[in-house]
C-alpha positions in Angstrom: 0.0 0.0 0.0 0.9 3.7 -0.8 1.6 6.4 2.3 -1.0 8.3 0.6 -2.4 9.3 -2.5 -2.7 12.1 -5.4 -6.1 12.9 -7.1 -6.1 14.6 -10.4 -9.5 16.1 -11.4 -9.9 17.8 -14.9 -13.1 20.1 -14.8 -14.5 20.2 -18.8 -16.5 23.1 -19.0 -17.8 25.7 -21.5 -21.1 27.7 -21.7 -23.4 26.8 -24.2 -23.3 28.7 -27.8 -24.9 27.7 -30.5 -26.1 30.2 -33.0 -27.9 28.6 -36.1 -29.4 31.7 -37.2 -26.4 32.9 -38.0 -23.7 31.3 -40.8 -20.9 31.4 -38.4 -20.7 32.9 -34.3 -17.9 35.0 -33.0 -18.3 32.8 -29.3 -18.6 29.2 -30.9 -14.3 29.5 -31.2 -14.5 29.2 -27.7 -15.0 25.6 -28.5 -13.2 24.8 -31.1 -10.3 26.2 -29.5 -10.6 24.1 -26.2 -11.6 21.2 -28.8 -8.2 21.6 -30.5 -5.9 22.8 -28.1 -7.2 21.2 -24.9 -9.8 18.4 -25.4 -8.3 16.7 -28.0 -4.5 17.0 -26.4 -5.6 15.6 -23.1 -7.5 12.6 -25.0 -3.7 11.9 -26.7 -2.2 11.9 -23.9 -4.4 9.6 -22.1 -4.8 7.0 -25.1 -1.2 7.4 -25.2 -0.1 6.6 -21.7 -3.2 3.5 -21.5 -1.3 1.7 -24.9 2.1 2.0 -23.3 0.4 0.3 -20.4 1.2 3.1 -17.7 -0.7 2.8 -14.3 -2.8 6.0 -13.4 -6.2 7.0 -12.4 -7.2 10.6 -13.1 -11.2 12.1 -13.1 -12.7 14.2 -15.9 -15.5 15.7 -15.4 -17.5 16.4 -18.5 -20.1 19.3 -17.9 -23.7 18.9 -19.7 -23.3 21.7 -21.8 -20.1 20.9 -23.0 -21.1 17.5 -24.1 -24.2 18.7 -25.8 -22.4 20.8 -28.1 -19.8 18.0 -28.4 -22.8 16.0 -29.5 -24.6 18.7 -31.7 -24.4 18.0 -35.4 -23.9 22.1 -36.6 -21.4 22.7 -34.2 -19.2 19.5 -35.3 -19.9 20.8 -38.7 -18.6 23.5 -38.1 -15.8 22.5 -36.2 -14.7 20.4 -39.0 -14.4 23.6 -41.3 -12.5 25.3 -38.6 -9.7 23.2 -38.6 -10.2 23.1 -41.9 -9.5 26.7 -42.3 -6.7 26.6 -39.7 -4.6 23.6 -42.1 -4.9 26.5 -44.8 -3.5 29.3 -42.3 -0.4 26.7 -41.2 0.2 25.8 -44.4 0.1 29.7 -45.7 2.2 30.2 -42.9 5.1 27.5 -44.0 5.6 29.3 -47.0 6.1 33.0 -45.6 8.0 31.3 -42.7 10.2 29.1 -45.9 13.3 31.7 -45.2 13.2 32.0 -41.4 14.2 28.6 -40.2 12.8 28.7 -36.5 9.3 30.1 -37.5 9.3 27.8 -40.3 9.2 24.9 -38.0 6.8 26.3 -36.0 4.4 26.4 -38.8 4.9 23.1 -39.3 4.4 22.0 -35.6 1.1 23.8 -35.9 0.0 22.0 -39.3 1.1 18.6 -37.9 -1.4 19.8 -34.5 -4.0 20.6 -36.7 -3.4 17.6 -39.2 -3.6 15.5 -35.6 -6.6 16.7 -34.4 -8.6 16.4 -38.0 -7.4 12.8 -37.7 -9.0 12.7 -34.1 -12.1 14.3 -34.6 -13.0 13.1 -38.6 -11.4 9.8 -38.7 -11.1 8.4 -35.7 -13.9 9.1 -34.1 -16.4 10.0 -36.9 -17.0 13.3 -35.4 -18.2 11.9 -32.2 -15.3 13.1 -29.5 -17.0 12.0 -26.8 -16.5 8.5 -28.2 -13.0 8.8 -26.8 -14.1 9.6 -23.4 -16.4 6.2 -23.0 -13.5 4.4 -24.1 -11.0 6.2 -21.5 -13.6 5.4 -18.9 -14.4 1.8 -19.9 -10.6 1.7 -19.5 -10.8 1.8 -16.1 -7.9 4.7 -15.8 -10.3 7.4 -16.0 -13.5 7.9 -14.0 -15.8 10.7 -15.9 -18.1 12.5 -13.5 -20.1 15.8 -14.0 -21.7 18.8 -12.8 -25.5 20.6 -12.9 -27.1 20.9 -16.1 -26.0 24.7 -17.0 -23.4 25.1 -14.3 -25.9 27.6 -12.0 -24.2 28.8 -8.9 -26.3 26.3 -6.8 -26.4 28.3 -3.4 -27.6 31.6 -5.3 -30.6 29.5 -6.1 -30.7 27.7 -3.0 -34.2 29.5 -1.7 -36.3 28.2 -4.4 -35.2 24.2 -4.2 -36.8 23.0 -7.6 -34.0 25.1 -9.6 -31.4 23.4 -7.1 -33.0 19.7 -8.4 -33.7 20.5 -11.5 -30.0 21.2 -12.1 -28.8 18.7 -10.9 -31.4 15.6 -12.1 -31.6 17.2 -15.6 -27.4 17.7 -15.8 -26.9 14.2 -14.5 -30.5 12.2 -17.0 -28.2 14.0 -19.8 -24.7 13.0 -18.8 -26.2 9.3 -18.6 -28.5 9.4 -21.5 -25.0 9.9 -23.6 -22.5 8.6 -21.7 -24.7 5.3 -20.6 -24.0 5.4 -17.0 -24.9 7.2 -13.7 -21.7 9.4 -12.6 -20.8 8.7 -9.0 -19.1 12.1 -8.6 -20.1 15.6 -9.1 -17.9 18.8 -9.5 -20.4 21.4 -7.9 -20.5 24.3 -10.2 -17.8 26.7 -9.4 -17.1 24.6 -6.3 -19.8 26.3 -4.9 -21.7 24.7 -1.8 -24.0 25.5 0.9 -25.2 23.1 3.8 -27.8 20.9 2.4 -26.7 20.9 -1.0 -25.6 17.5 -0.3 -29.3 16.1 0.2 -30.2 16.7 -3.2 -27.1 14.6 -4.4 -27.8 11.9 -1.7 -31.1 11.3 -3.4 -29.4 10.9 -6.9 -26.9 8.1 -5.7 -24.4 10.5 -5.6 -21.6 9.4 -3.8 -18.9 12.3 -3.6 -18.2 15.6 -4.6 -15.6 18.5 -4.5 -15.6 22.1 -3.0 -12.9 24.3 -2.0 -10.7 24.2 1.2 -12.0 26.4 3.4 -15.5 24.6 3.0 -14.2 21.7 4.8 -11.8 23.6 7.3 -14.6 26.0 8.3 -16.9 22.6 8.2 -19.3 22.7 12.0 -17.2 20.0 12.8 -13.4 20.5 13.1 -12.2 18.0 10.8 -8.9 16.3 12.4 -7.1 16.0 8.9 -8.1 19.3 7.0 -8.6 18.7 3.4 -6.4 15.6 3.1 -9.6 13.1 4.2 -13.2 13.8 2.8 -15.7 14.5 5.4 -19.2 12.8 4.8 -22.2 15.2 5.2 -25.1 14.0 7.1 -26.7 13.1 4.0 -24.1 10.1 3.3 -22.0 11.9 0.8 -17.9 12.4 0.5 -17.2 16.1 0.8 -13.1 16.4 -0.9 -11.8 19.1 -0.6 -9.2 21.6 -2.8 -5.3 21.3 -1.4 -4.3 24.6 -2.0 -0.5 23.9 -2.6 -0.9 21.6 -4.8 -3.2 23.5 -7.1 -2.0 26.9 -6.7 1.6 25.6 -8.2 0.2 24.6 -11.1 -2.7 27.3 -12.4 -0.5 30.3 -10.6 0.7 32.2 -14.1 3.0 34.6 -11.5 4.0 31.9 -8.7 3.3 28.7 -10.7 4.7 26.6 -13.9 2.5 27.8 -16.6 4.7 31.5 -16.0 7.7 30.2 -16.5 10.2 32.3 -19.5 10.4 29.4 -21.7 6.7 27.9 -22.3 4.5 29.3 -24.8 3.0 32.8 -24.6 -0.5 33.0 -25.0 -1.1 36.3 -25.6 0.9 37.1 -28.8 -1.1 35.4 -31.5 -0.8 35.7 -35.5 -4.4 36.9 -35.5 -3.0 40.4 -33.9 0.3 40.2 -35.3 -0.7 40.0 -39.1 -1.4 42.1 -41.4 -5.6 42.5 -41.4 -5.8 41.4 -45.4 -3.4 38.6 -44.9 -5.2 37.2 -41.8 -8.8 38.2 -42.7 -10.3 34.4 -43.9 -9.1 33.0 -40.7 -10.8 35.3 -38.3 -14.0 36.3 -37.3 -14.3 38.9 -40.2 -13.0 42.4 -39.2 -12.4 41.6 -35.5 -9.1 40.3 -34.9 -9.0 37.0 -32.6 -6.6 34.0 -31.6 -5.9 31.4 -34.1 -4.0 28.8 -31.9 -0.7 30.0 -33.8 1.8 31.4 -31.4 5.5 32.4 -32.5 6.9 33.4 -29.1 7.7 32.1 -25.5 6.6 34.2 -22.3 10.7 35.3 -21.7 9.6 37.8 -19.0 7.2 40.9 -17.7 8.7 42.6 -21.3 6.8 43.7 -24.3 9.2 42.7 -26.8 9.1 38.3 -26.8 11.8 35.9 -27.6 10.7 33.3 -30.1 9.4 30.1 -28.6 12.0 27.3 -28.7 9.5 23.6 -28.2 12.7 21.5 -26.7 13.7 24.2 -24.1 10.0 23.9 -23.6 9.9 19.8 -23.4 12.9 20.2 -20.8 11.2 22.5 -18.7 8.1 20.7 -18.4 9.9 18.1 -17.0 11.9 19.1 -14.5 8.4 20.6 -13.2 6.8 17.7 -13.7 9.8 16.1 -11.7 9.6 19.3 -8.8 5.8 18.6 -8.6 5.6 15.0 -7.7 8.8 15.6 -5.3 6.6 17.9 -3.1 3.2 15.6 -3.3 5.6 13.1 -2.2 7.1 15.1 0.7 4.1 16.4 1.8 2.8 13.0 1.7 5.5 11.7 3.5 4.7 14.2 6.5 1.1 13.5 6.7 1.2 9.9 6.5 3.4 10.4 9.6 1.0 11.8 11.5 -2.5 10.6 10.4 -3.9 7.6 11.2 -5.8 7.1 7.8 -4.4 7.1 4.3 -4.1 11.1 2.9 -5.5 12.1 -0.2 -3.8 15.2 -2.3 -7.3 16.2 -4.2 -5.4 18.5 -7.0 -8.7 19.9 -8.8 -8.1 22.1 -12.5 -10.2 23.4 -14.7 -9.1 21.0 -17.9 -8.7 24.6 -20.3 -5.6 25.2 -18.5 -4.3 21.7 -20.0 -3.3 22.9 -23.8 -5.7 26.3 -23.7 -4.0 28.4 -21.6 -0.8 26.3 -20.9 0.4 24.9 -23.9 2.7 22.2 -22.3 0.0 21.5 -19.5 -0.7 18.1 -21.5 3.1 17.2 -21.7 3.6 18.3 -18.1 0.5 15.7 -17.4 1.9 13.3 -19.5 5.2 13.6 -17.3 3.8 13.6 -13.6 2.0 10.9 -14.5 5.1 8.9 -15.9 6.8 9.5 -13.2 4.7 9.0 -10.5 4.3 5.6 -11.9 8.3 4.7 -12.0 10.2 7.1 -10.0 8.7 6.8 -6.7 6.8 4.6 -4.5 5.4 7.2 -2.3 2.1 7.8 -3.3 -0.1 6.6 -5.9 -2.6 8.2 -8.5 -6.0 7.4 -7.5 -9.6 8.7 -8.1 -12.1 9.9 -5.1 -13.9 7.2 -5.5 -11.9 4.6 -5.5 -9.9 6.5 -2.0 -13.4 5.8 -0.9 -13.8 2.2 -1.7 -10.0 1.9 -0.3 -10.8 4.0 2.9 -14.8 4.0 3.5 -14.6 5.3 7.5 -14.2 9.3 7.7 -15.8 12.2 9.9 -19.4 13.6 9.5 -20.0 17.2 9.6 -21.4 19.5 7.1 -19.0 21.6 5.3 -19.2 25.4 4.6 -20.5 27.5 2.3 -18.0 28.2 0.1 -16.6 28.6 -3.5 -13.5 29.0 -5.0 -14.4 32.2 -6.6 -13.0 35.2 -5.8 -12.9 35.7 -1.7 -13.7 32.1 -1.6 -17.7 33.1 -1.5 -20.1 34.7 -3.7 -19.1 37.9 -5.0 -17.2 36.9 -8.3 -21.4 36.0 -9.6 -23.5 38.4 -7.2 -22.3 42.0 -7.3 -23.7 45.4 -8.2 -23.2 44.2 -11.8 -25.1 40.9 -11.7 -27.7 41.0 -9.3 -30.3 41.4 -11.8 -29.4 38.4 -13.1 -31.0 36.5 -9.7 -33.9 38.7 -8.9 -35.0 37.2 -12.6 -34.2 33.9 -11.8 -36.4 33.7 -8.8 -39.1 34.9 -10.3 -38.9 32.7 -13.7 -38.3 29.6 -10.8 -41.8 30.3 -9.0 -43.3 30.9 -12.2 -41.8 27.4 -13.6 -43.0 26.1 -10.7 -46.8 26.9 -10.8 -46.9 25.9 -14.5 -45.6 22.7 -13.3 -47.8 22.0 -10.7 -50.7 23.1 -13.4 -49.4 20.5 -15.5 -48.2 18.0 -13.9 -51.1 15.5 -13.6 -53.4 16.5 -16.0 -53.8 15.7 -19.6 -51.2 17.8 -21.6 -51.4 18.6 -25.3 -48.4 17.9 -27.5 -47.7 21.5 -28.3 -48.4 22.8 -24.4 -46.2 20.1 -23.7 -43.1 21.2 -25.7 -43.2 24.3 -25.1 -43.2 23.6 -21.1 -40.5 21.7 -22.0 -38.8 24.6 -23.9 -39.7 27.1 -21.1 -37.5 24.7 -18.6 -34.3 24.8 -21.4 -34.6 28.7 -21.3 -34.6 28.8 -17.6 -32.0 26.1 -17.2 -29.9 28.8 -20.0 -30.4 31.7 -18.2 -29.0 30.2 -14.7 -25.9 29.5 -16.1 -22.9 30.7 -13.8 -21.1 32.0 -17.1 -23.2 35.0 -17.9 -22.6 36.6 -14.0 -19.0 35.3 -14.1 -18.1 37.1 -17.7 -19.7 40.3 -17.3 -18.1 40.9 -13.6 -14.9 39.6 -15.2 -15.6 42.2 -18.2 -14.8 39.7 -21.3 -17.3 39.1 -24.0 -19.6 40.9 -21.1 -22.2 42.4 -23.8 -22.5 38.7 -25.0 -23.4 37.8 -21.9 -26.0 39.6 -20.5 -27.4 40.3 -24.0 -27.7 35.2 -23.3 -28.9 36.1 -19.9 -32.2 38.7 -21.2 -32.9 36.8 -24.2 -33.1 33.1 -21.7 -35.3 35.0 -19.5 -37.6 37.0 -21.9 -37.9 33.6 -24.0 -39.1 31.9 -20.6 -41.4 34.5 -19.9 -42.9 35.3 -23.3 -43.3 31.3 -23.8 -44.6 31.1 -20.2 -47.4 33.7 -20.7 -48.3 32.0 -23.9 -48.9 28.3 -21.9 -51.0 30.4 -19.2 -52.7 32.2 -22.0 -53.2 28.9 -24.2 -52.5 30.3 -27.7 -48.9 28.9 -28.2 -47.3 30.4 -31.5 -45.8 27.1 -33.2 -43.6 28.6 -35.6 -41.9 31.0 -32.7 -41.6 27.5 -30.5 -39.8 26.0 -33.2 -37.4 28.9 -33.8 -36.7 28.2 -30.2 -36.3 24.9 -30.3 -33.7 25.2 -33.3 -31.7 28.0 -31.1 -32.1 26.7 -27.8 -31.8 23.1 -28.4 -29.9 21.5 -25.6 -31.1 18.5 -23.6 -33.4 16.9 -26.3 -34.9 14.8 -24.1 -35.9 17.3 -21.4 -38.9 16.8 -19.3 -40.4 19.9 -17.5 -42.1 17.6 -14.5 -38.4 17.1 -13.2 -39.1 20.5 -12.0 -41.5 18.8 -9.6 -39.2 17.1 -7.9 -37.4 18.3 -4.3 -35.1 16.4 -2.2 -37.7 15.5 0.5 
């Protein structure tokens, strides 16, 4: 047996876009940048490590909305034209690069990562990605769990419970109506938990879930070994919680790896650096955006950028990878020395860092994991679930409310800027709930049926965590509350309609074409409570 154990946990998330009504959506890159740079990376490495036969166990969690657009048919179409246009840019860019050596073979890295992922996503797996995630978890070195349906900020809808169950039976019916099995885990949205959250997951055969430090270590009962052992709420399920040091040297672009002077920079990107005419087919028309093509490494807080050199890169990576897994197993060393249990190291990330934002986060993956299987026998990789099955006696308390936003509470989604957002929300819940209740036993009509169902997707939408988080964070924010009004006016104007019983079929189709997540949706889940 191990002194202890390390628990990786890669959080998969994006809001939902999808824009039919128009030919192509500024916001849809959002995923097929994560698709190419982060997604598809992290399955490589994986399938990679499984064929050479390495030992690991690492969790993915694979939010609803990101698997429904990994799933939709117009947005793998149009994926498949993106990379599409991105082979074109790499290979335009060989042939201005031909006399410049270095940036030459840069553009050809890139081609051979777009060439890779085409492979992936068209060949491989017929456009289905989320193929490759059954097969890593029927592999048995990946556990996939998931979070709510939209990603709401659970507490913030805490005083009207149906929103709180809705979220979370509708995100996990859709996980397992793809994925063919019921998760065991759950990554609360945003880590973000308040004291009988945990009821609503008992009742779903939920076994664990994670939330950030202080929510254990302020917990009502003292726990005796912090965040390095879960603490089961009254309800029956495994509360793990963040370890700060572990994370905080990883995602940390001032005091962590991804800052270092030789990786990647992110910020200097062809689509800036270009001339507008050149550039112009492979961005979104006139505004300038990233293309995934990158010329230069970080080098320091200095405007002007060395170019990036990949092997100085490789090396780096690994004596990180090397410095990481040194300090899990020190730090492991010192707790097993003074706990009577087995500790866990829960390591939590949200998976865009992997590729996105860290270019050599899947290499530096790739690495720990290498060496934590041949260069130490300290610890050993594991997921919550199976530390559970390993070590089934813990504490009972109930943890904190917490986040991991910023302040550790709730400010980073309710502030002077957002609070509109929830004052809308409660209403549209009540509202959802007496339509509900109206129509829950009786006799419903196909068409008042449907469009109960499409007044649930719209309010579902609109209590997404993403629209408060980007407009307090000030990105994309008339994008986002412009999601946020149109969810909730669609709820209402549909809503009135149902009351009104003269439901306009051709604007509840349009709806149904825009706002099409969750296919097999049923409103009466809006019924349900915890009790």
């Amino acid at each position: 047996m191990p002194k202890g154990y390390l628990s990786f946990i890669l959080h998969a998330h994006l809001p939902y876009v999808h824009h039919p009504e128009y030919d192509s959506f500024l916001e849809e890159r959002w995923f097929f940048e994560a698709m190419t740079e982060t997604y598809i990376p992290i399955i490589k490495c994986l399938n990679r490590l499984i064929d050479e036969q390495v030992p690991f166990k690492l969790t993915i969690s694979l939010s609803p909305t990101l698997i429904a657009m990994m799933e939709d048919p117009l947005l793998r179409k149009r994926y498949r034209n993106h990379l599409k246009n991105m082979i074109e840019l790499s290979e335009k860019e060989i042939k201005r690069n031909s006399q410049s050596p270095h940036y030459h073979n840069l553009a050809l890295m890139y081609r051979q990562l777009f060439l890779e992922a085409q492979e992936m996503f068209s060949t491989l797996y017929k456009g289905k990605i989320i193929t490759a995630f059954k097969q890593l978890h029927k592999s048995g070195s990946v556990e996939l769990i998931t979070t709510s349906a939209t990603h709401a900020i659970l507490p913030l809808l805490s005083q009207h419970e149906q929103s709180v169950s809705s979220q979370i039976v509708t995100g996990l019916n859709y996980f397992e109506s793809v994925l063919g099995f019921r998760p065991r885990g759950m990554w609360l949205p945003e880590c973000a938990y308040y004291p009988g959250l945990d009821k609503f997951l008992a009742k779903e055969g939920i076994q664990y879930f994670l939330l950030e430090s202080h929510g254990l270590e302020h917990a009502d009962t003292t726990p005796f070994y912090g965040v390095h052992a879960p603490l089961y709420t009254p309800s029956g399920v495994a509360a793990f919680g963040r370890d700060r040091n572990s994370t905080k040297q990883v995602w940390s672009a001032q005091e962590g790896y991804p800052g270092d002077p030789d990786y990647r920079e992110f910020y200097r990107d062809i689509g800036y650096d270009l001339d507008i005419d050149y550039i112009h087919p492979y961005i979104a028309g006139d505004i300038r955006v990233d293309t995934g093509m990158k010329y230069y490494r970080i080098t320091g807080p200095v405007s002007d950028k060395e170019p990036y050199l990949p092997e100085q890169a490789r090396e780096k990576a690994a004596a990180h990878a090397g410095d990481f897994l040194n300090n899990r197993c020190a730090h492991i060393d010192h707790l097993s020395s003074i706990m009577e249990t087995a500790p866990i190291v829960v390591a939590p990330f949200d998976a865009e860092l992997f590729g996105h934002w860290w270019f050599e986060g899947p290499l530096w993956l790739d690495l720990v994991i290498r060496k934590s299987a041949f260069d130490q026998d300290t610890l050993e990789l594991t997921t919550p679930a199976e530390y559970l099955t390993r070590h089934p006696v813990h504490q009972t308390g109930y943890p904190a409310a917490s986040t991991w936003g910023h302040k550790g509470y709730f400010q980073t989604w309710m502030n002077e800027k957002t609070d509109w957002i929830f004052h809308n929300l409660s209403e549209c819940g009540y509202r959802m709930e007496k339509l509900t209740a109206l129509y829950n036993k009786a006799r419903v009509p196909a068409l008042t049926k449907r469009a109960l169902n499409q007044c649930m997707r719209e309010l579902l939408l609109a209590q997404s965590s993403d629209w408060p988080f980007i407009i307090h964070n000030g990105t994309s924010e008339e994008y986002a509350r412009r999601r946020a009004k149109d969810h909730i006016a669609r709820f209402h104007f549909l809503a009135g309609r149902i009351e009104g019983k003269s439901i306009p079929e051709k604007y509840l189709i349009a709806l149904e074409s825009m706002d099409n997540i969750f296919p097999e949706i049923d409103y009466r889940t809006f019924c349900v409570s915890a009790k």
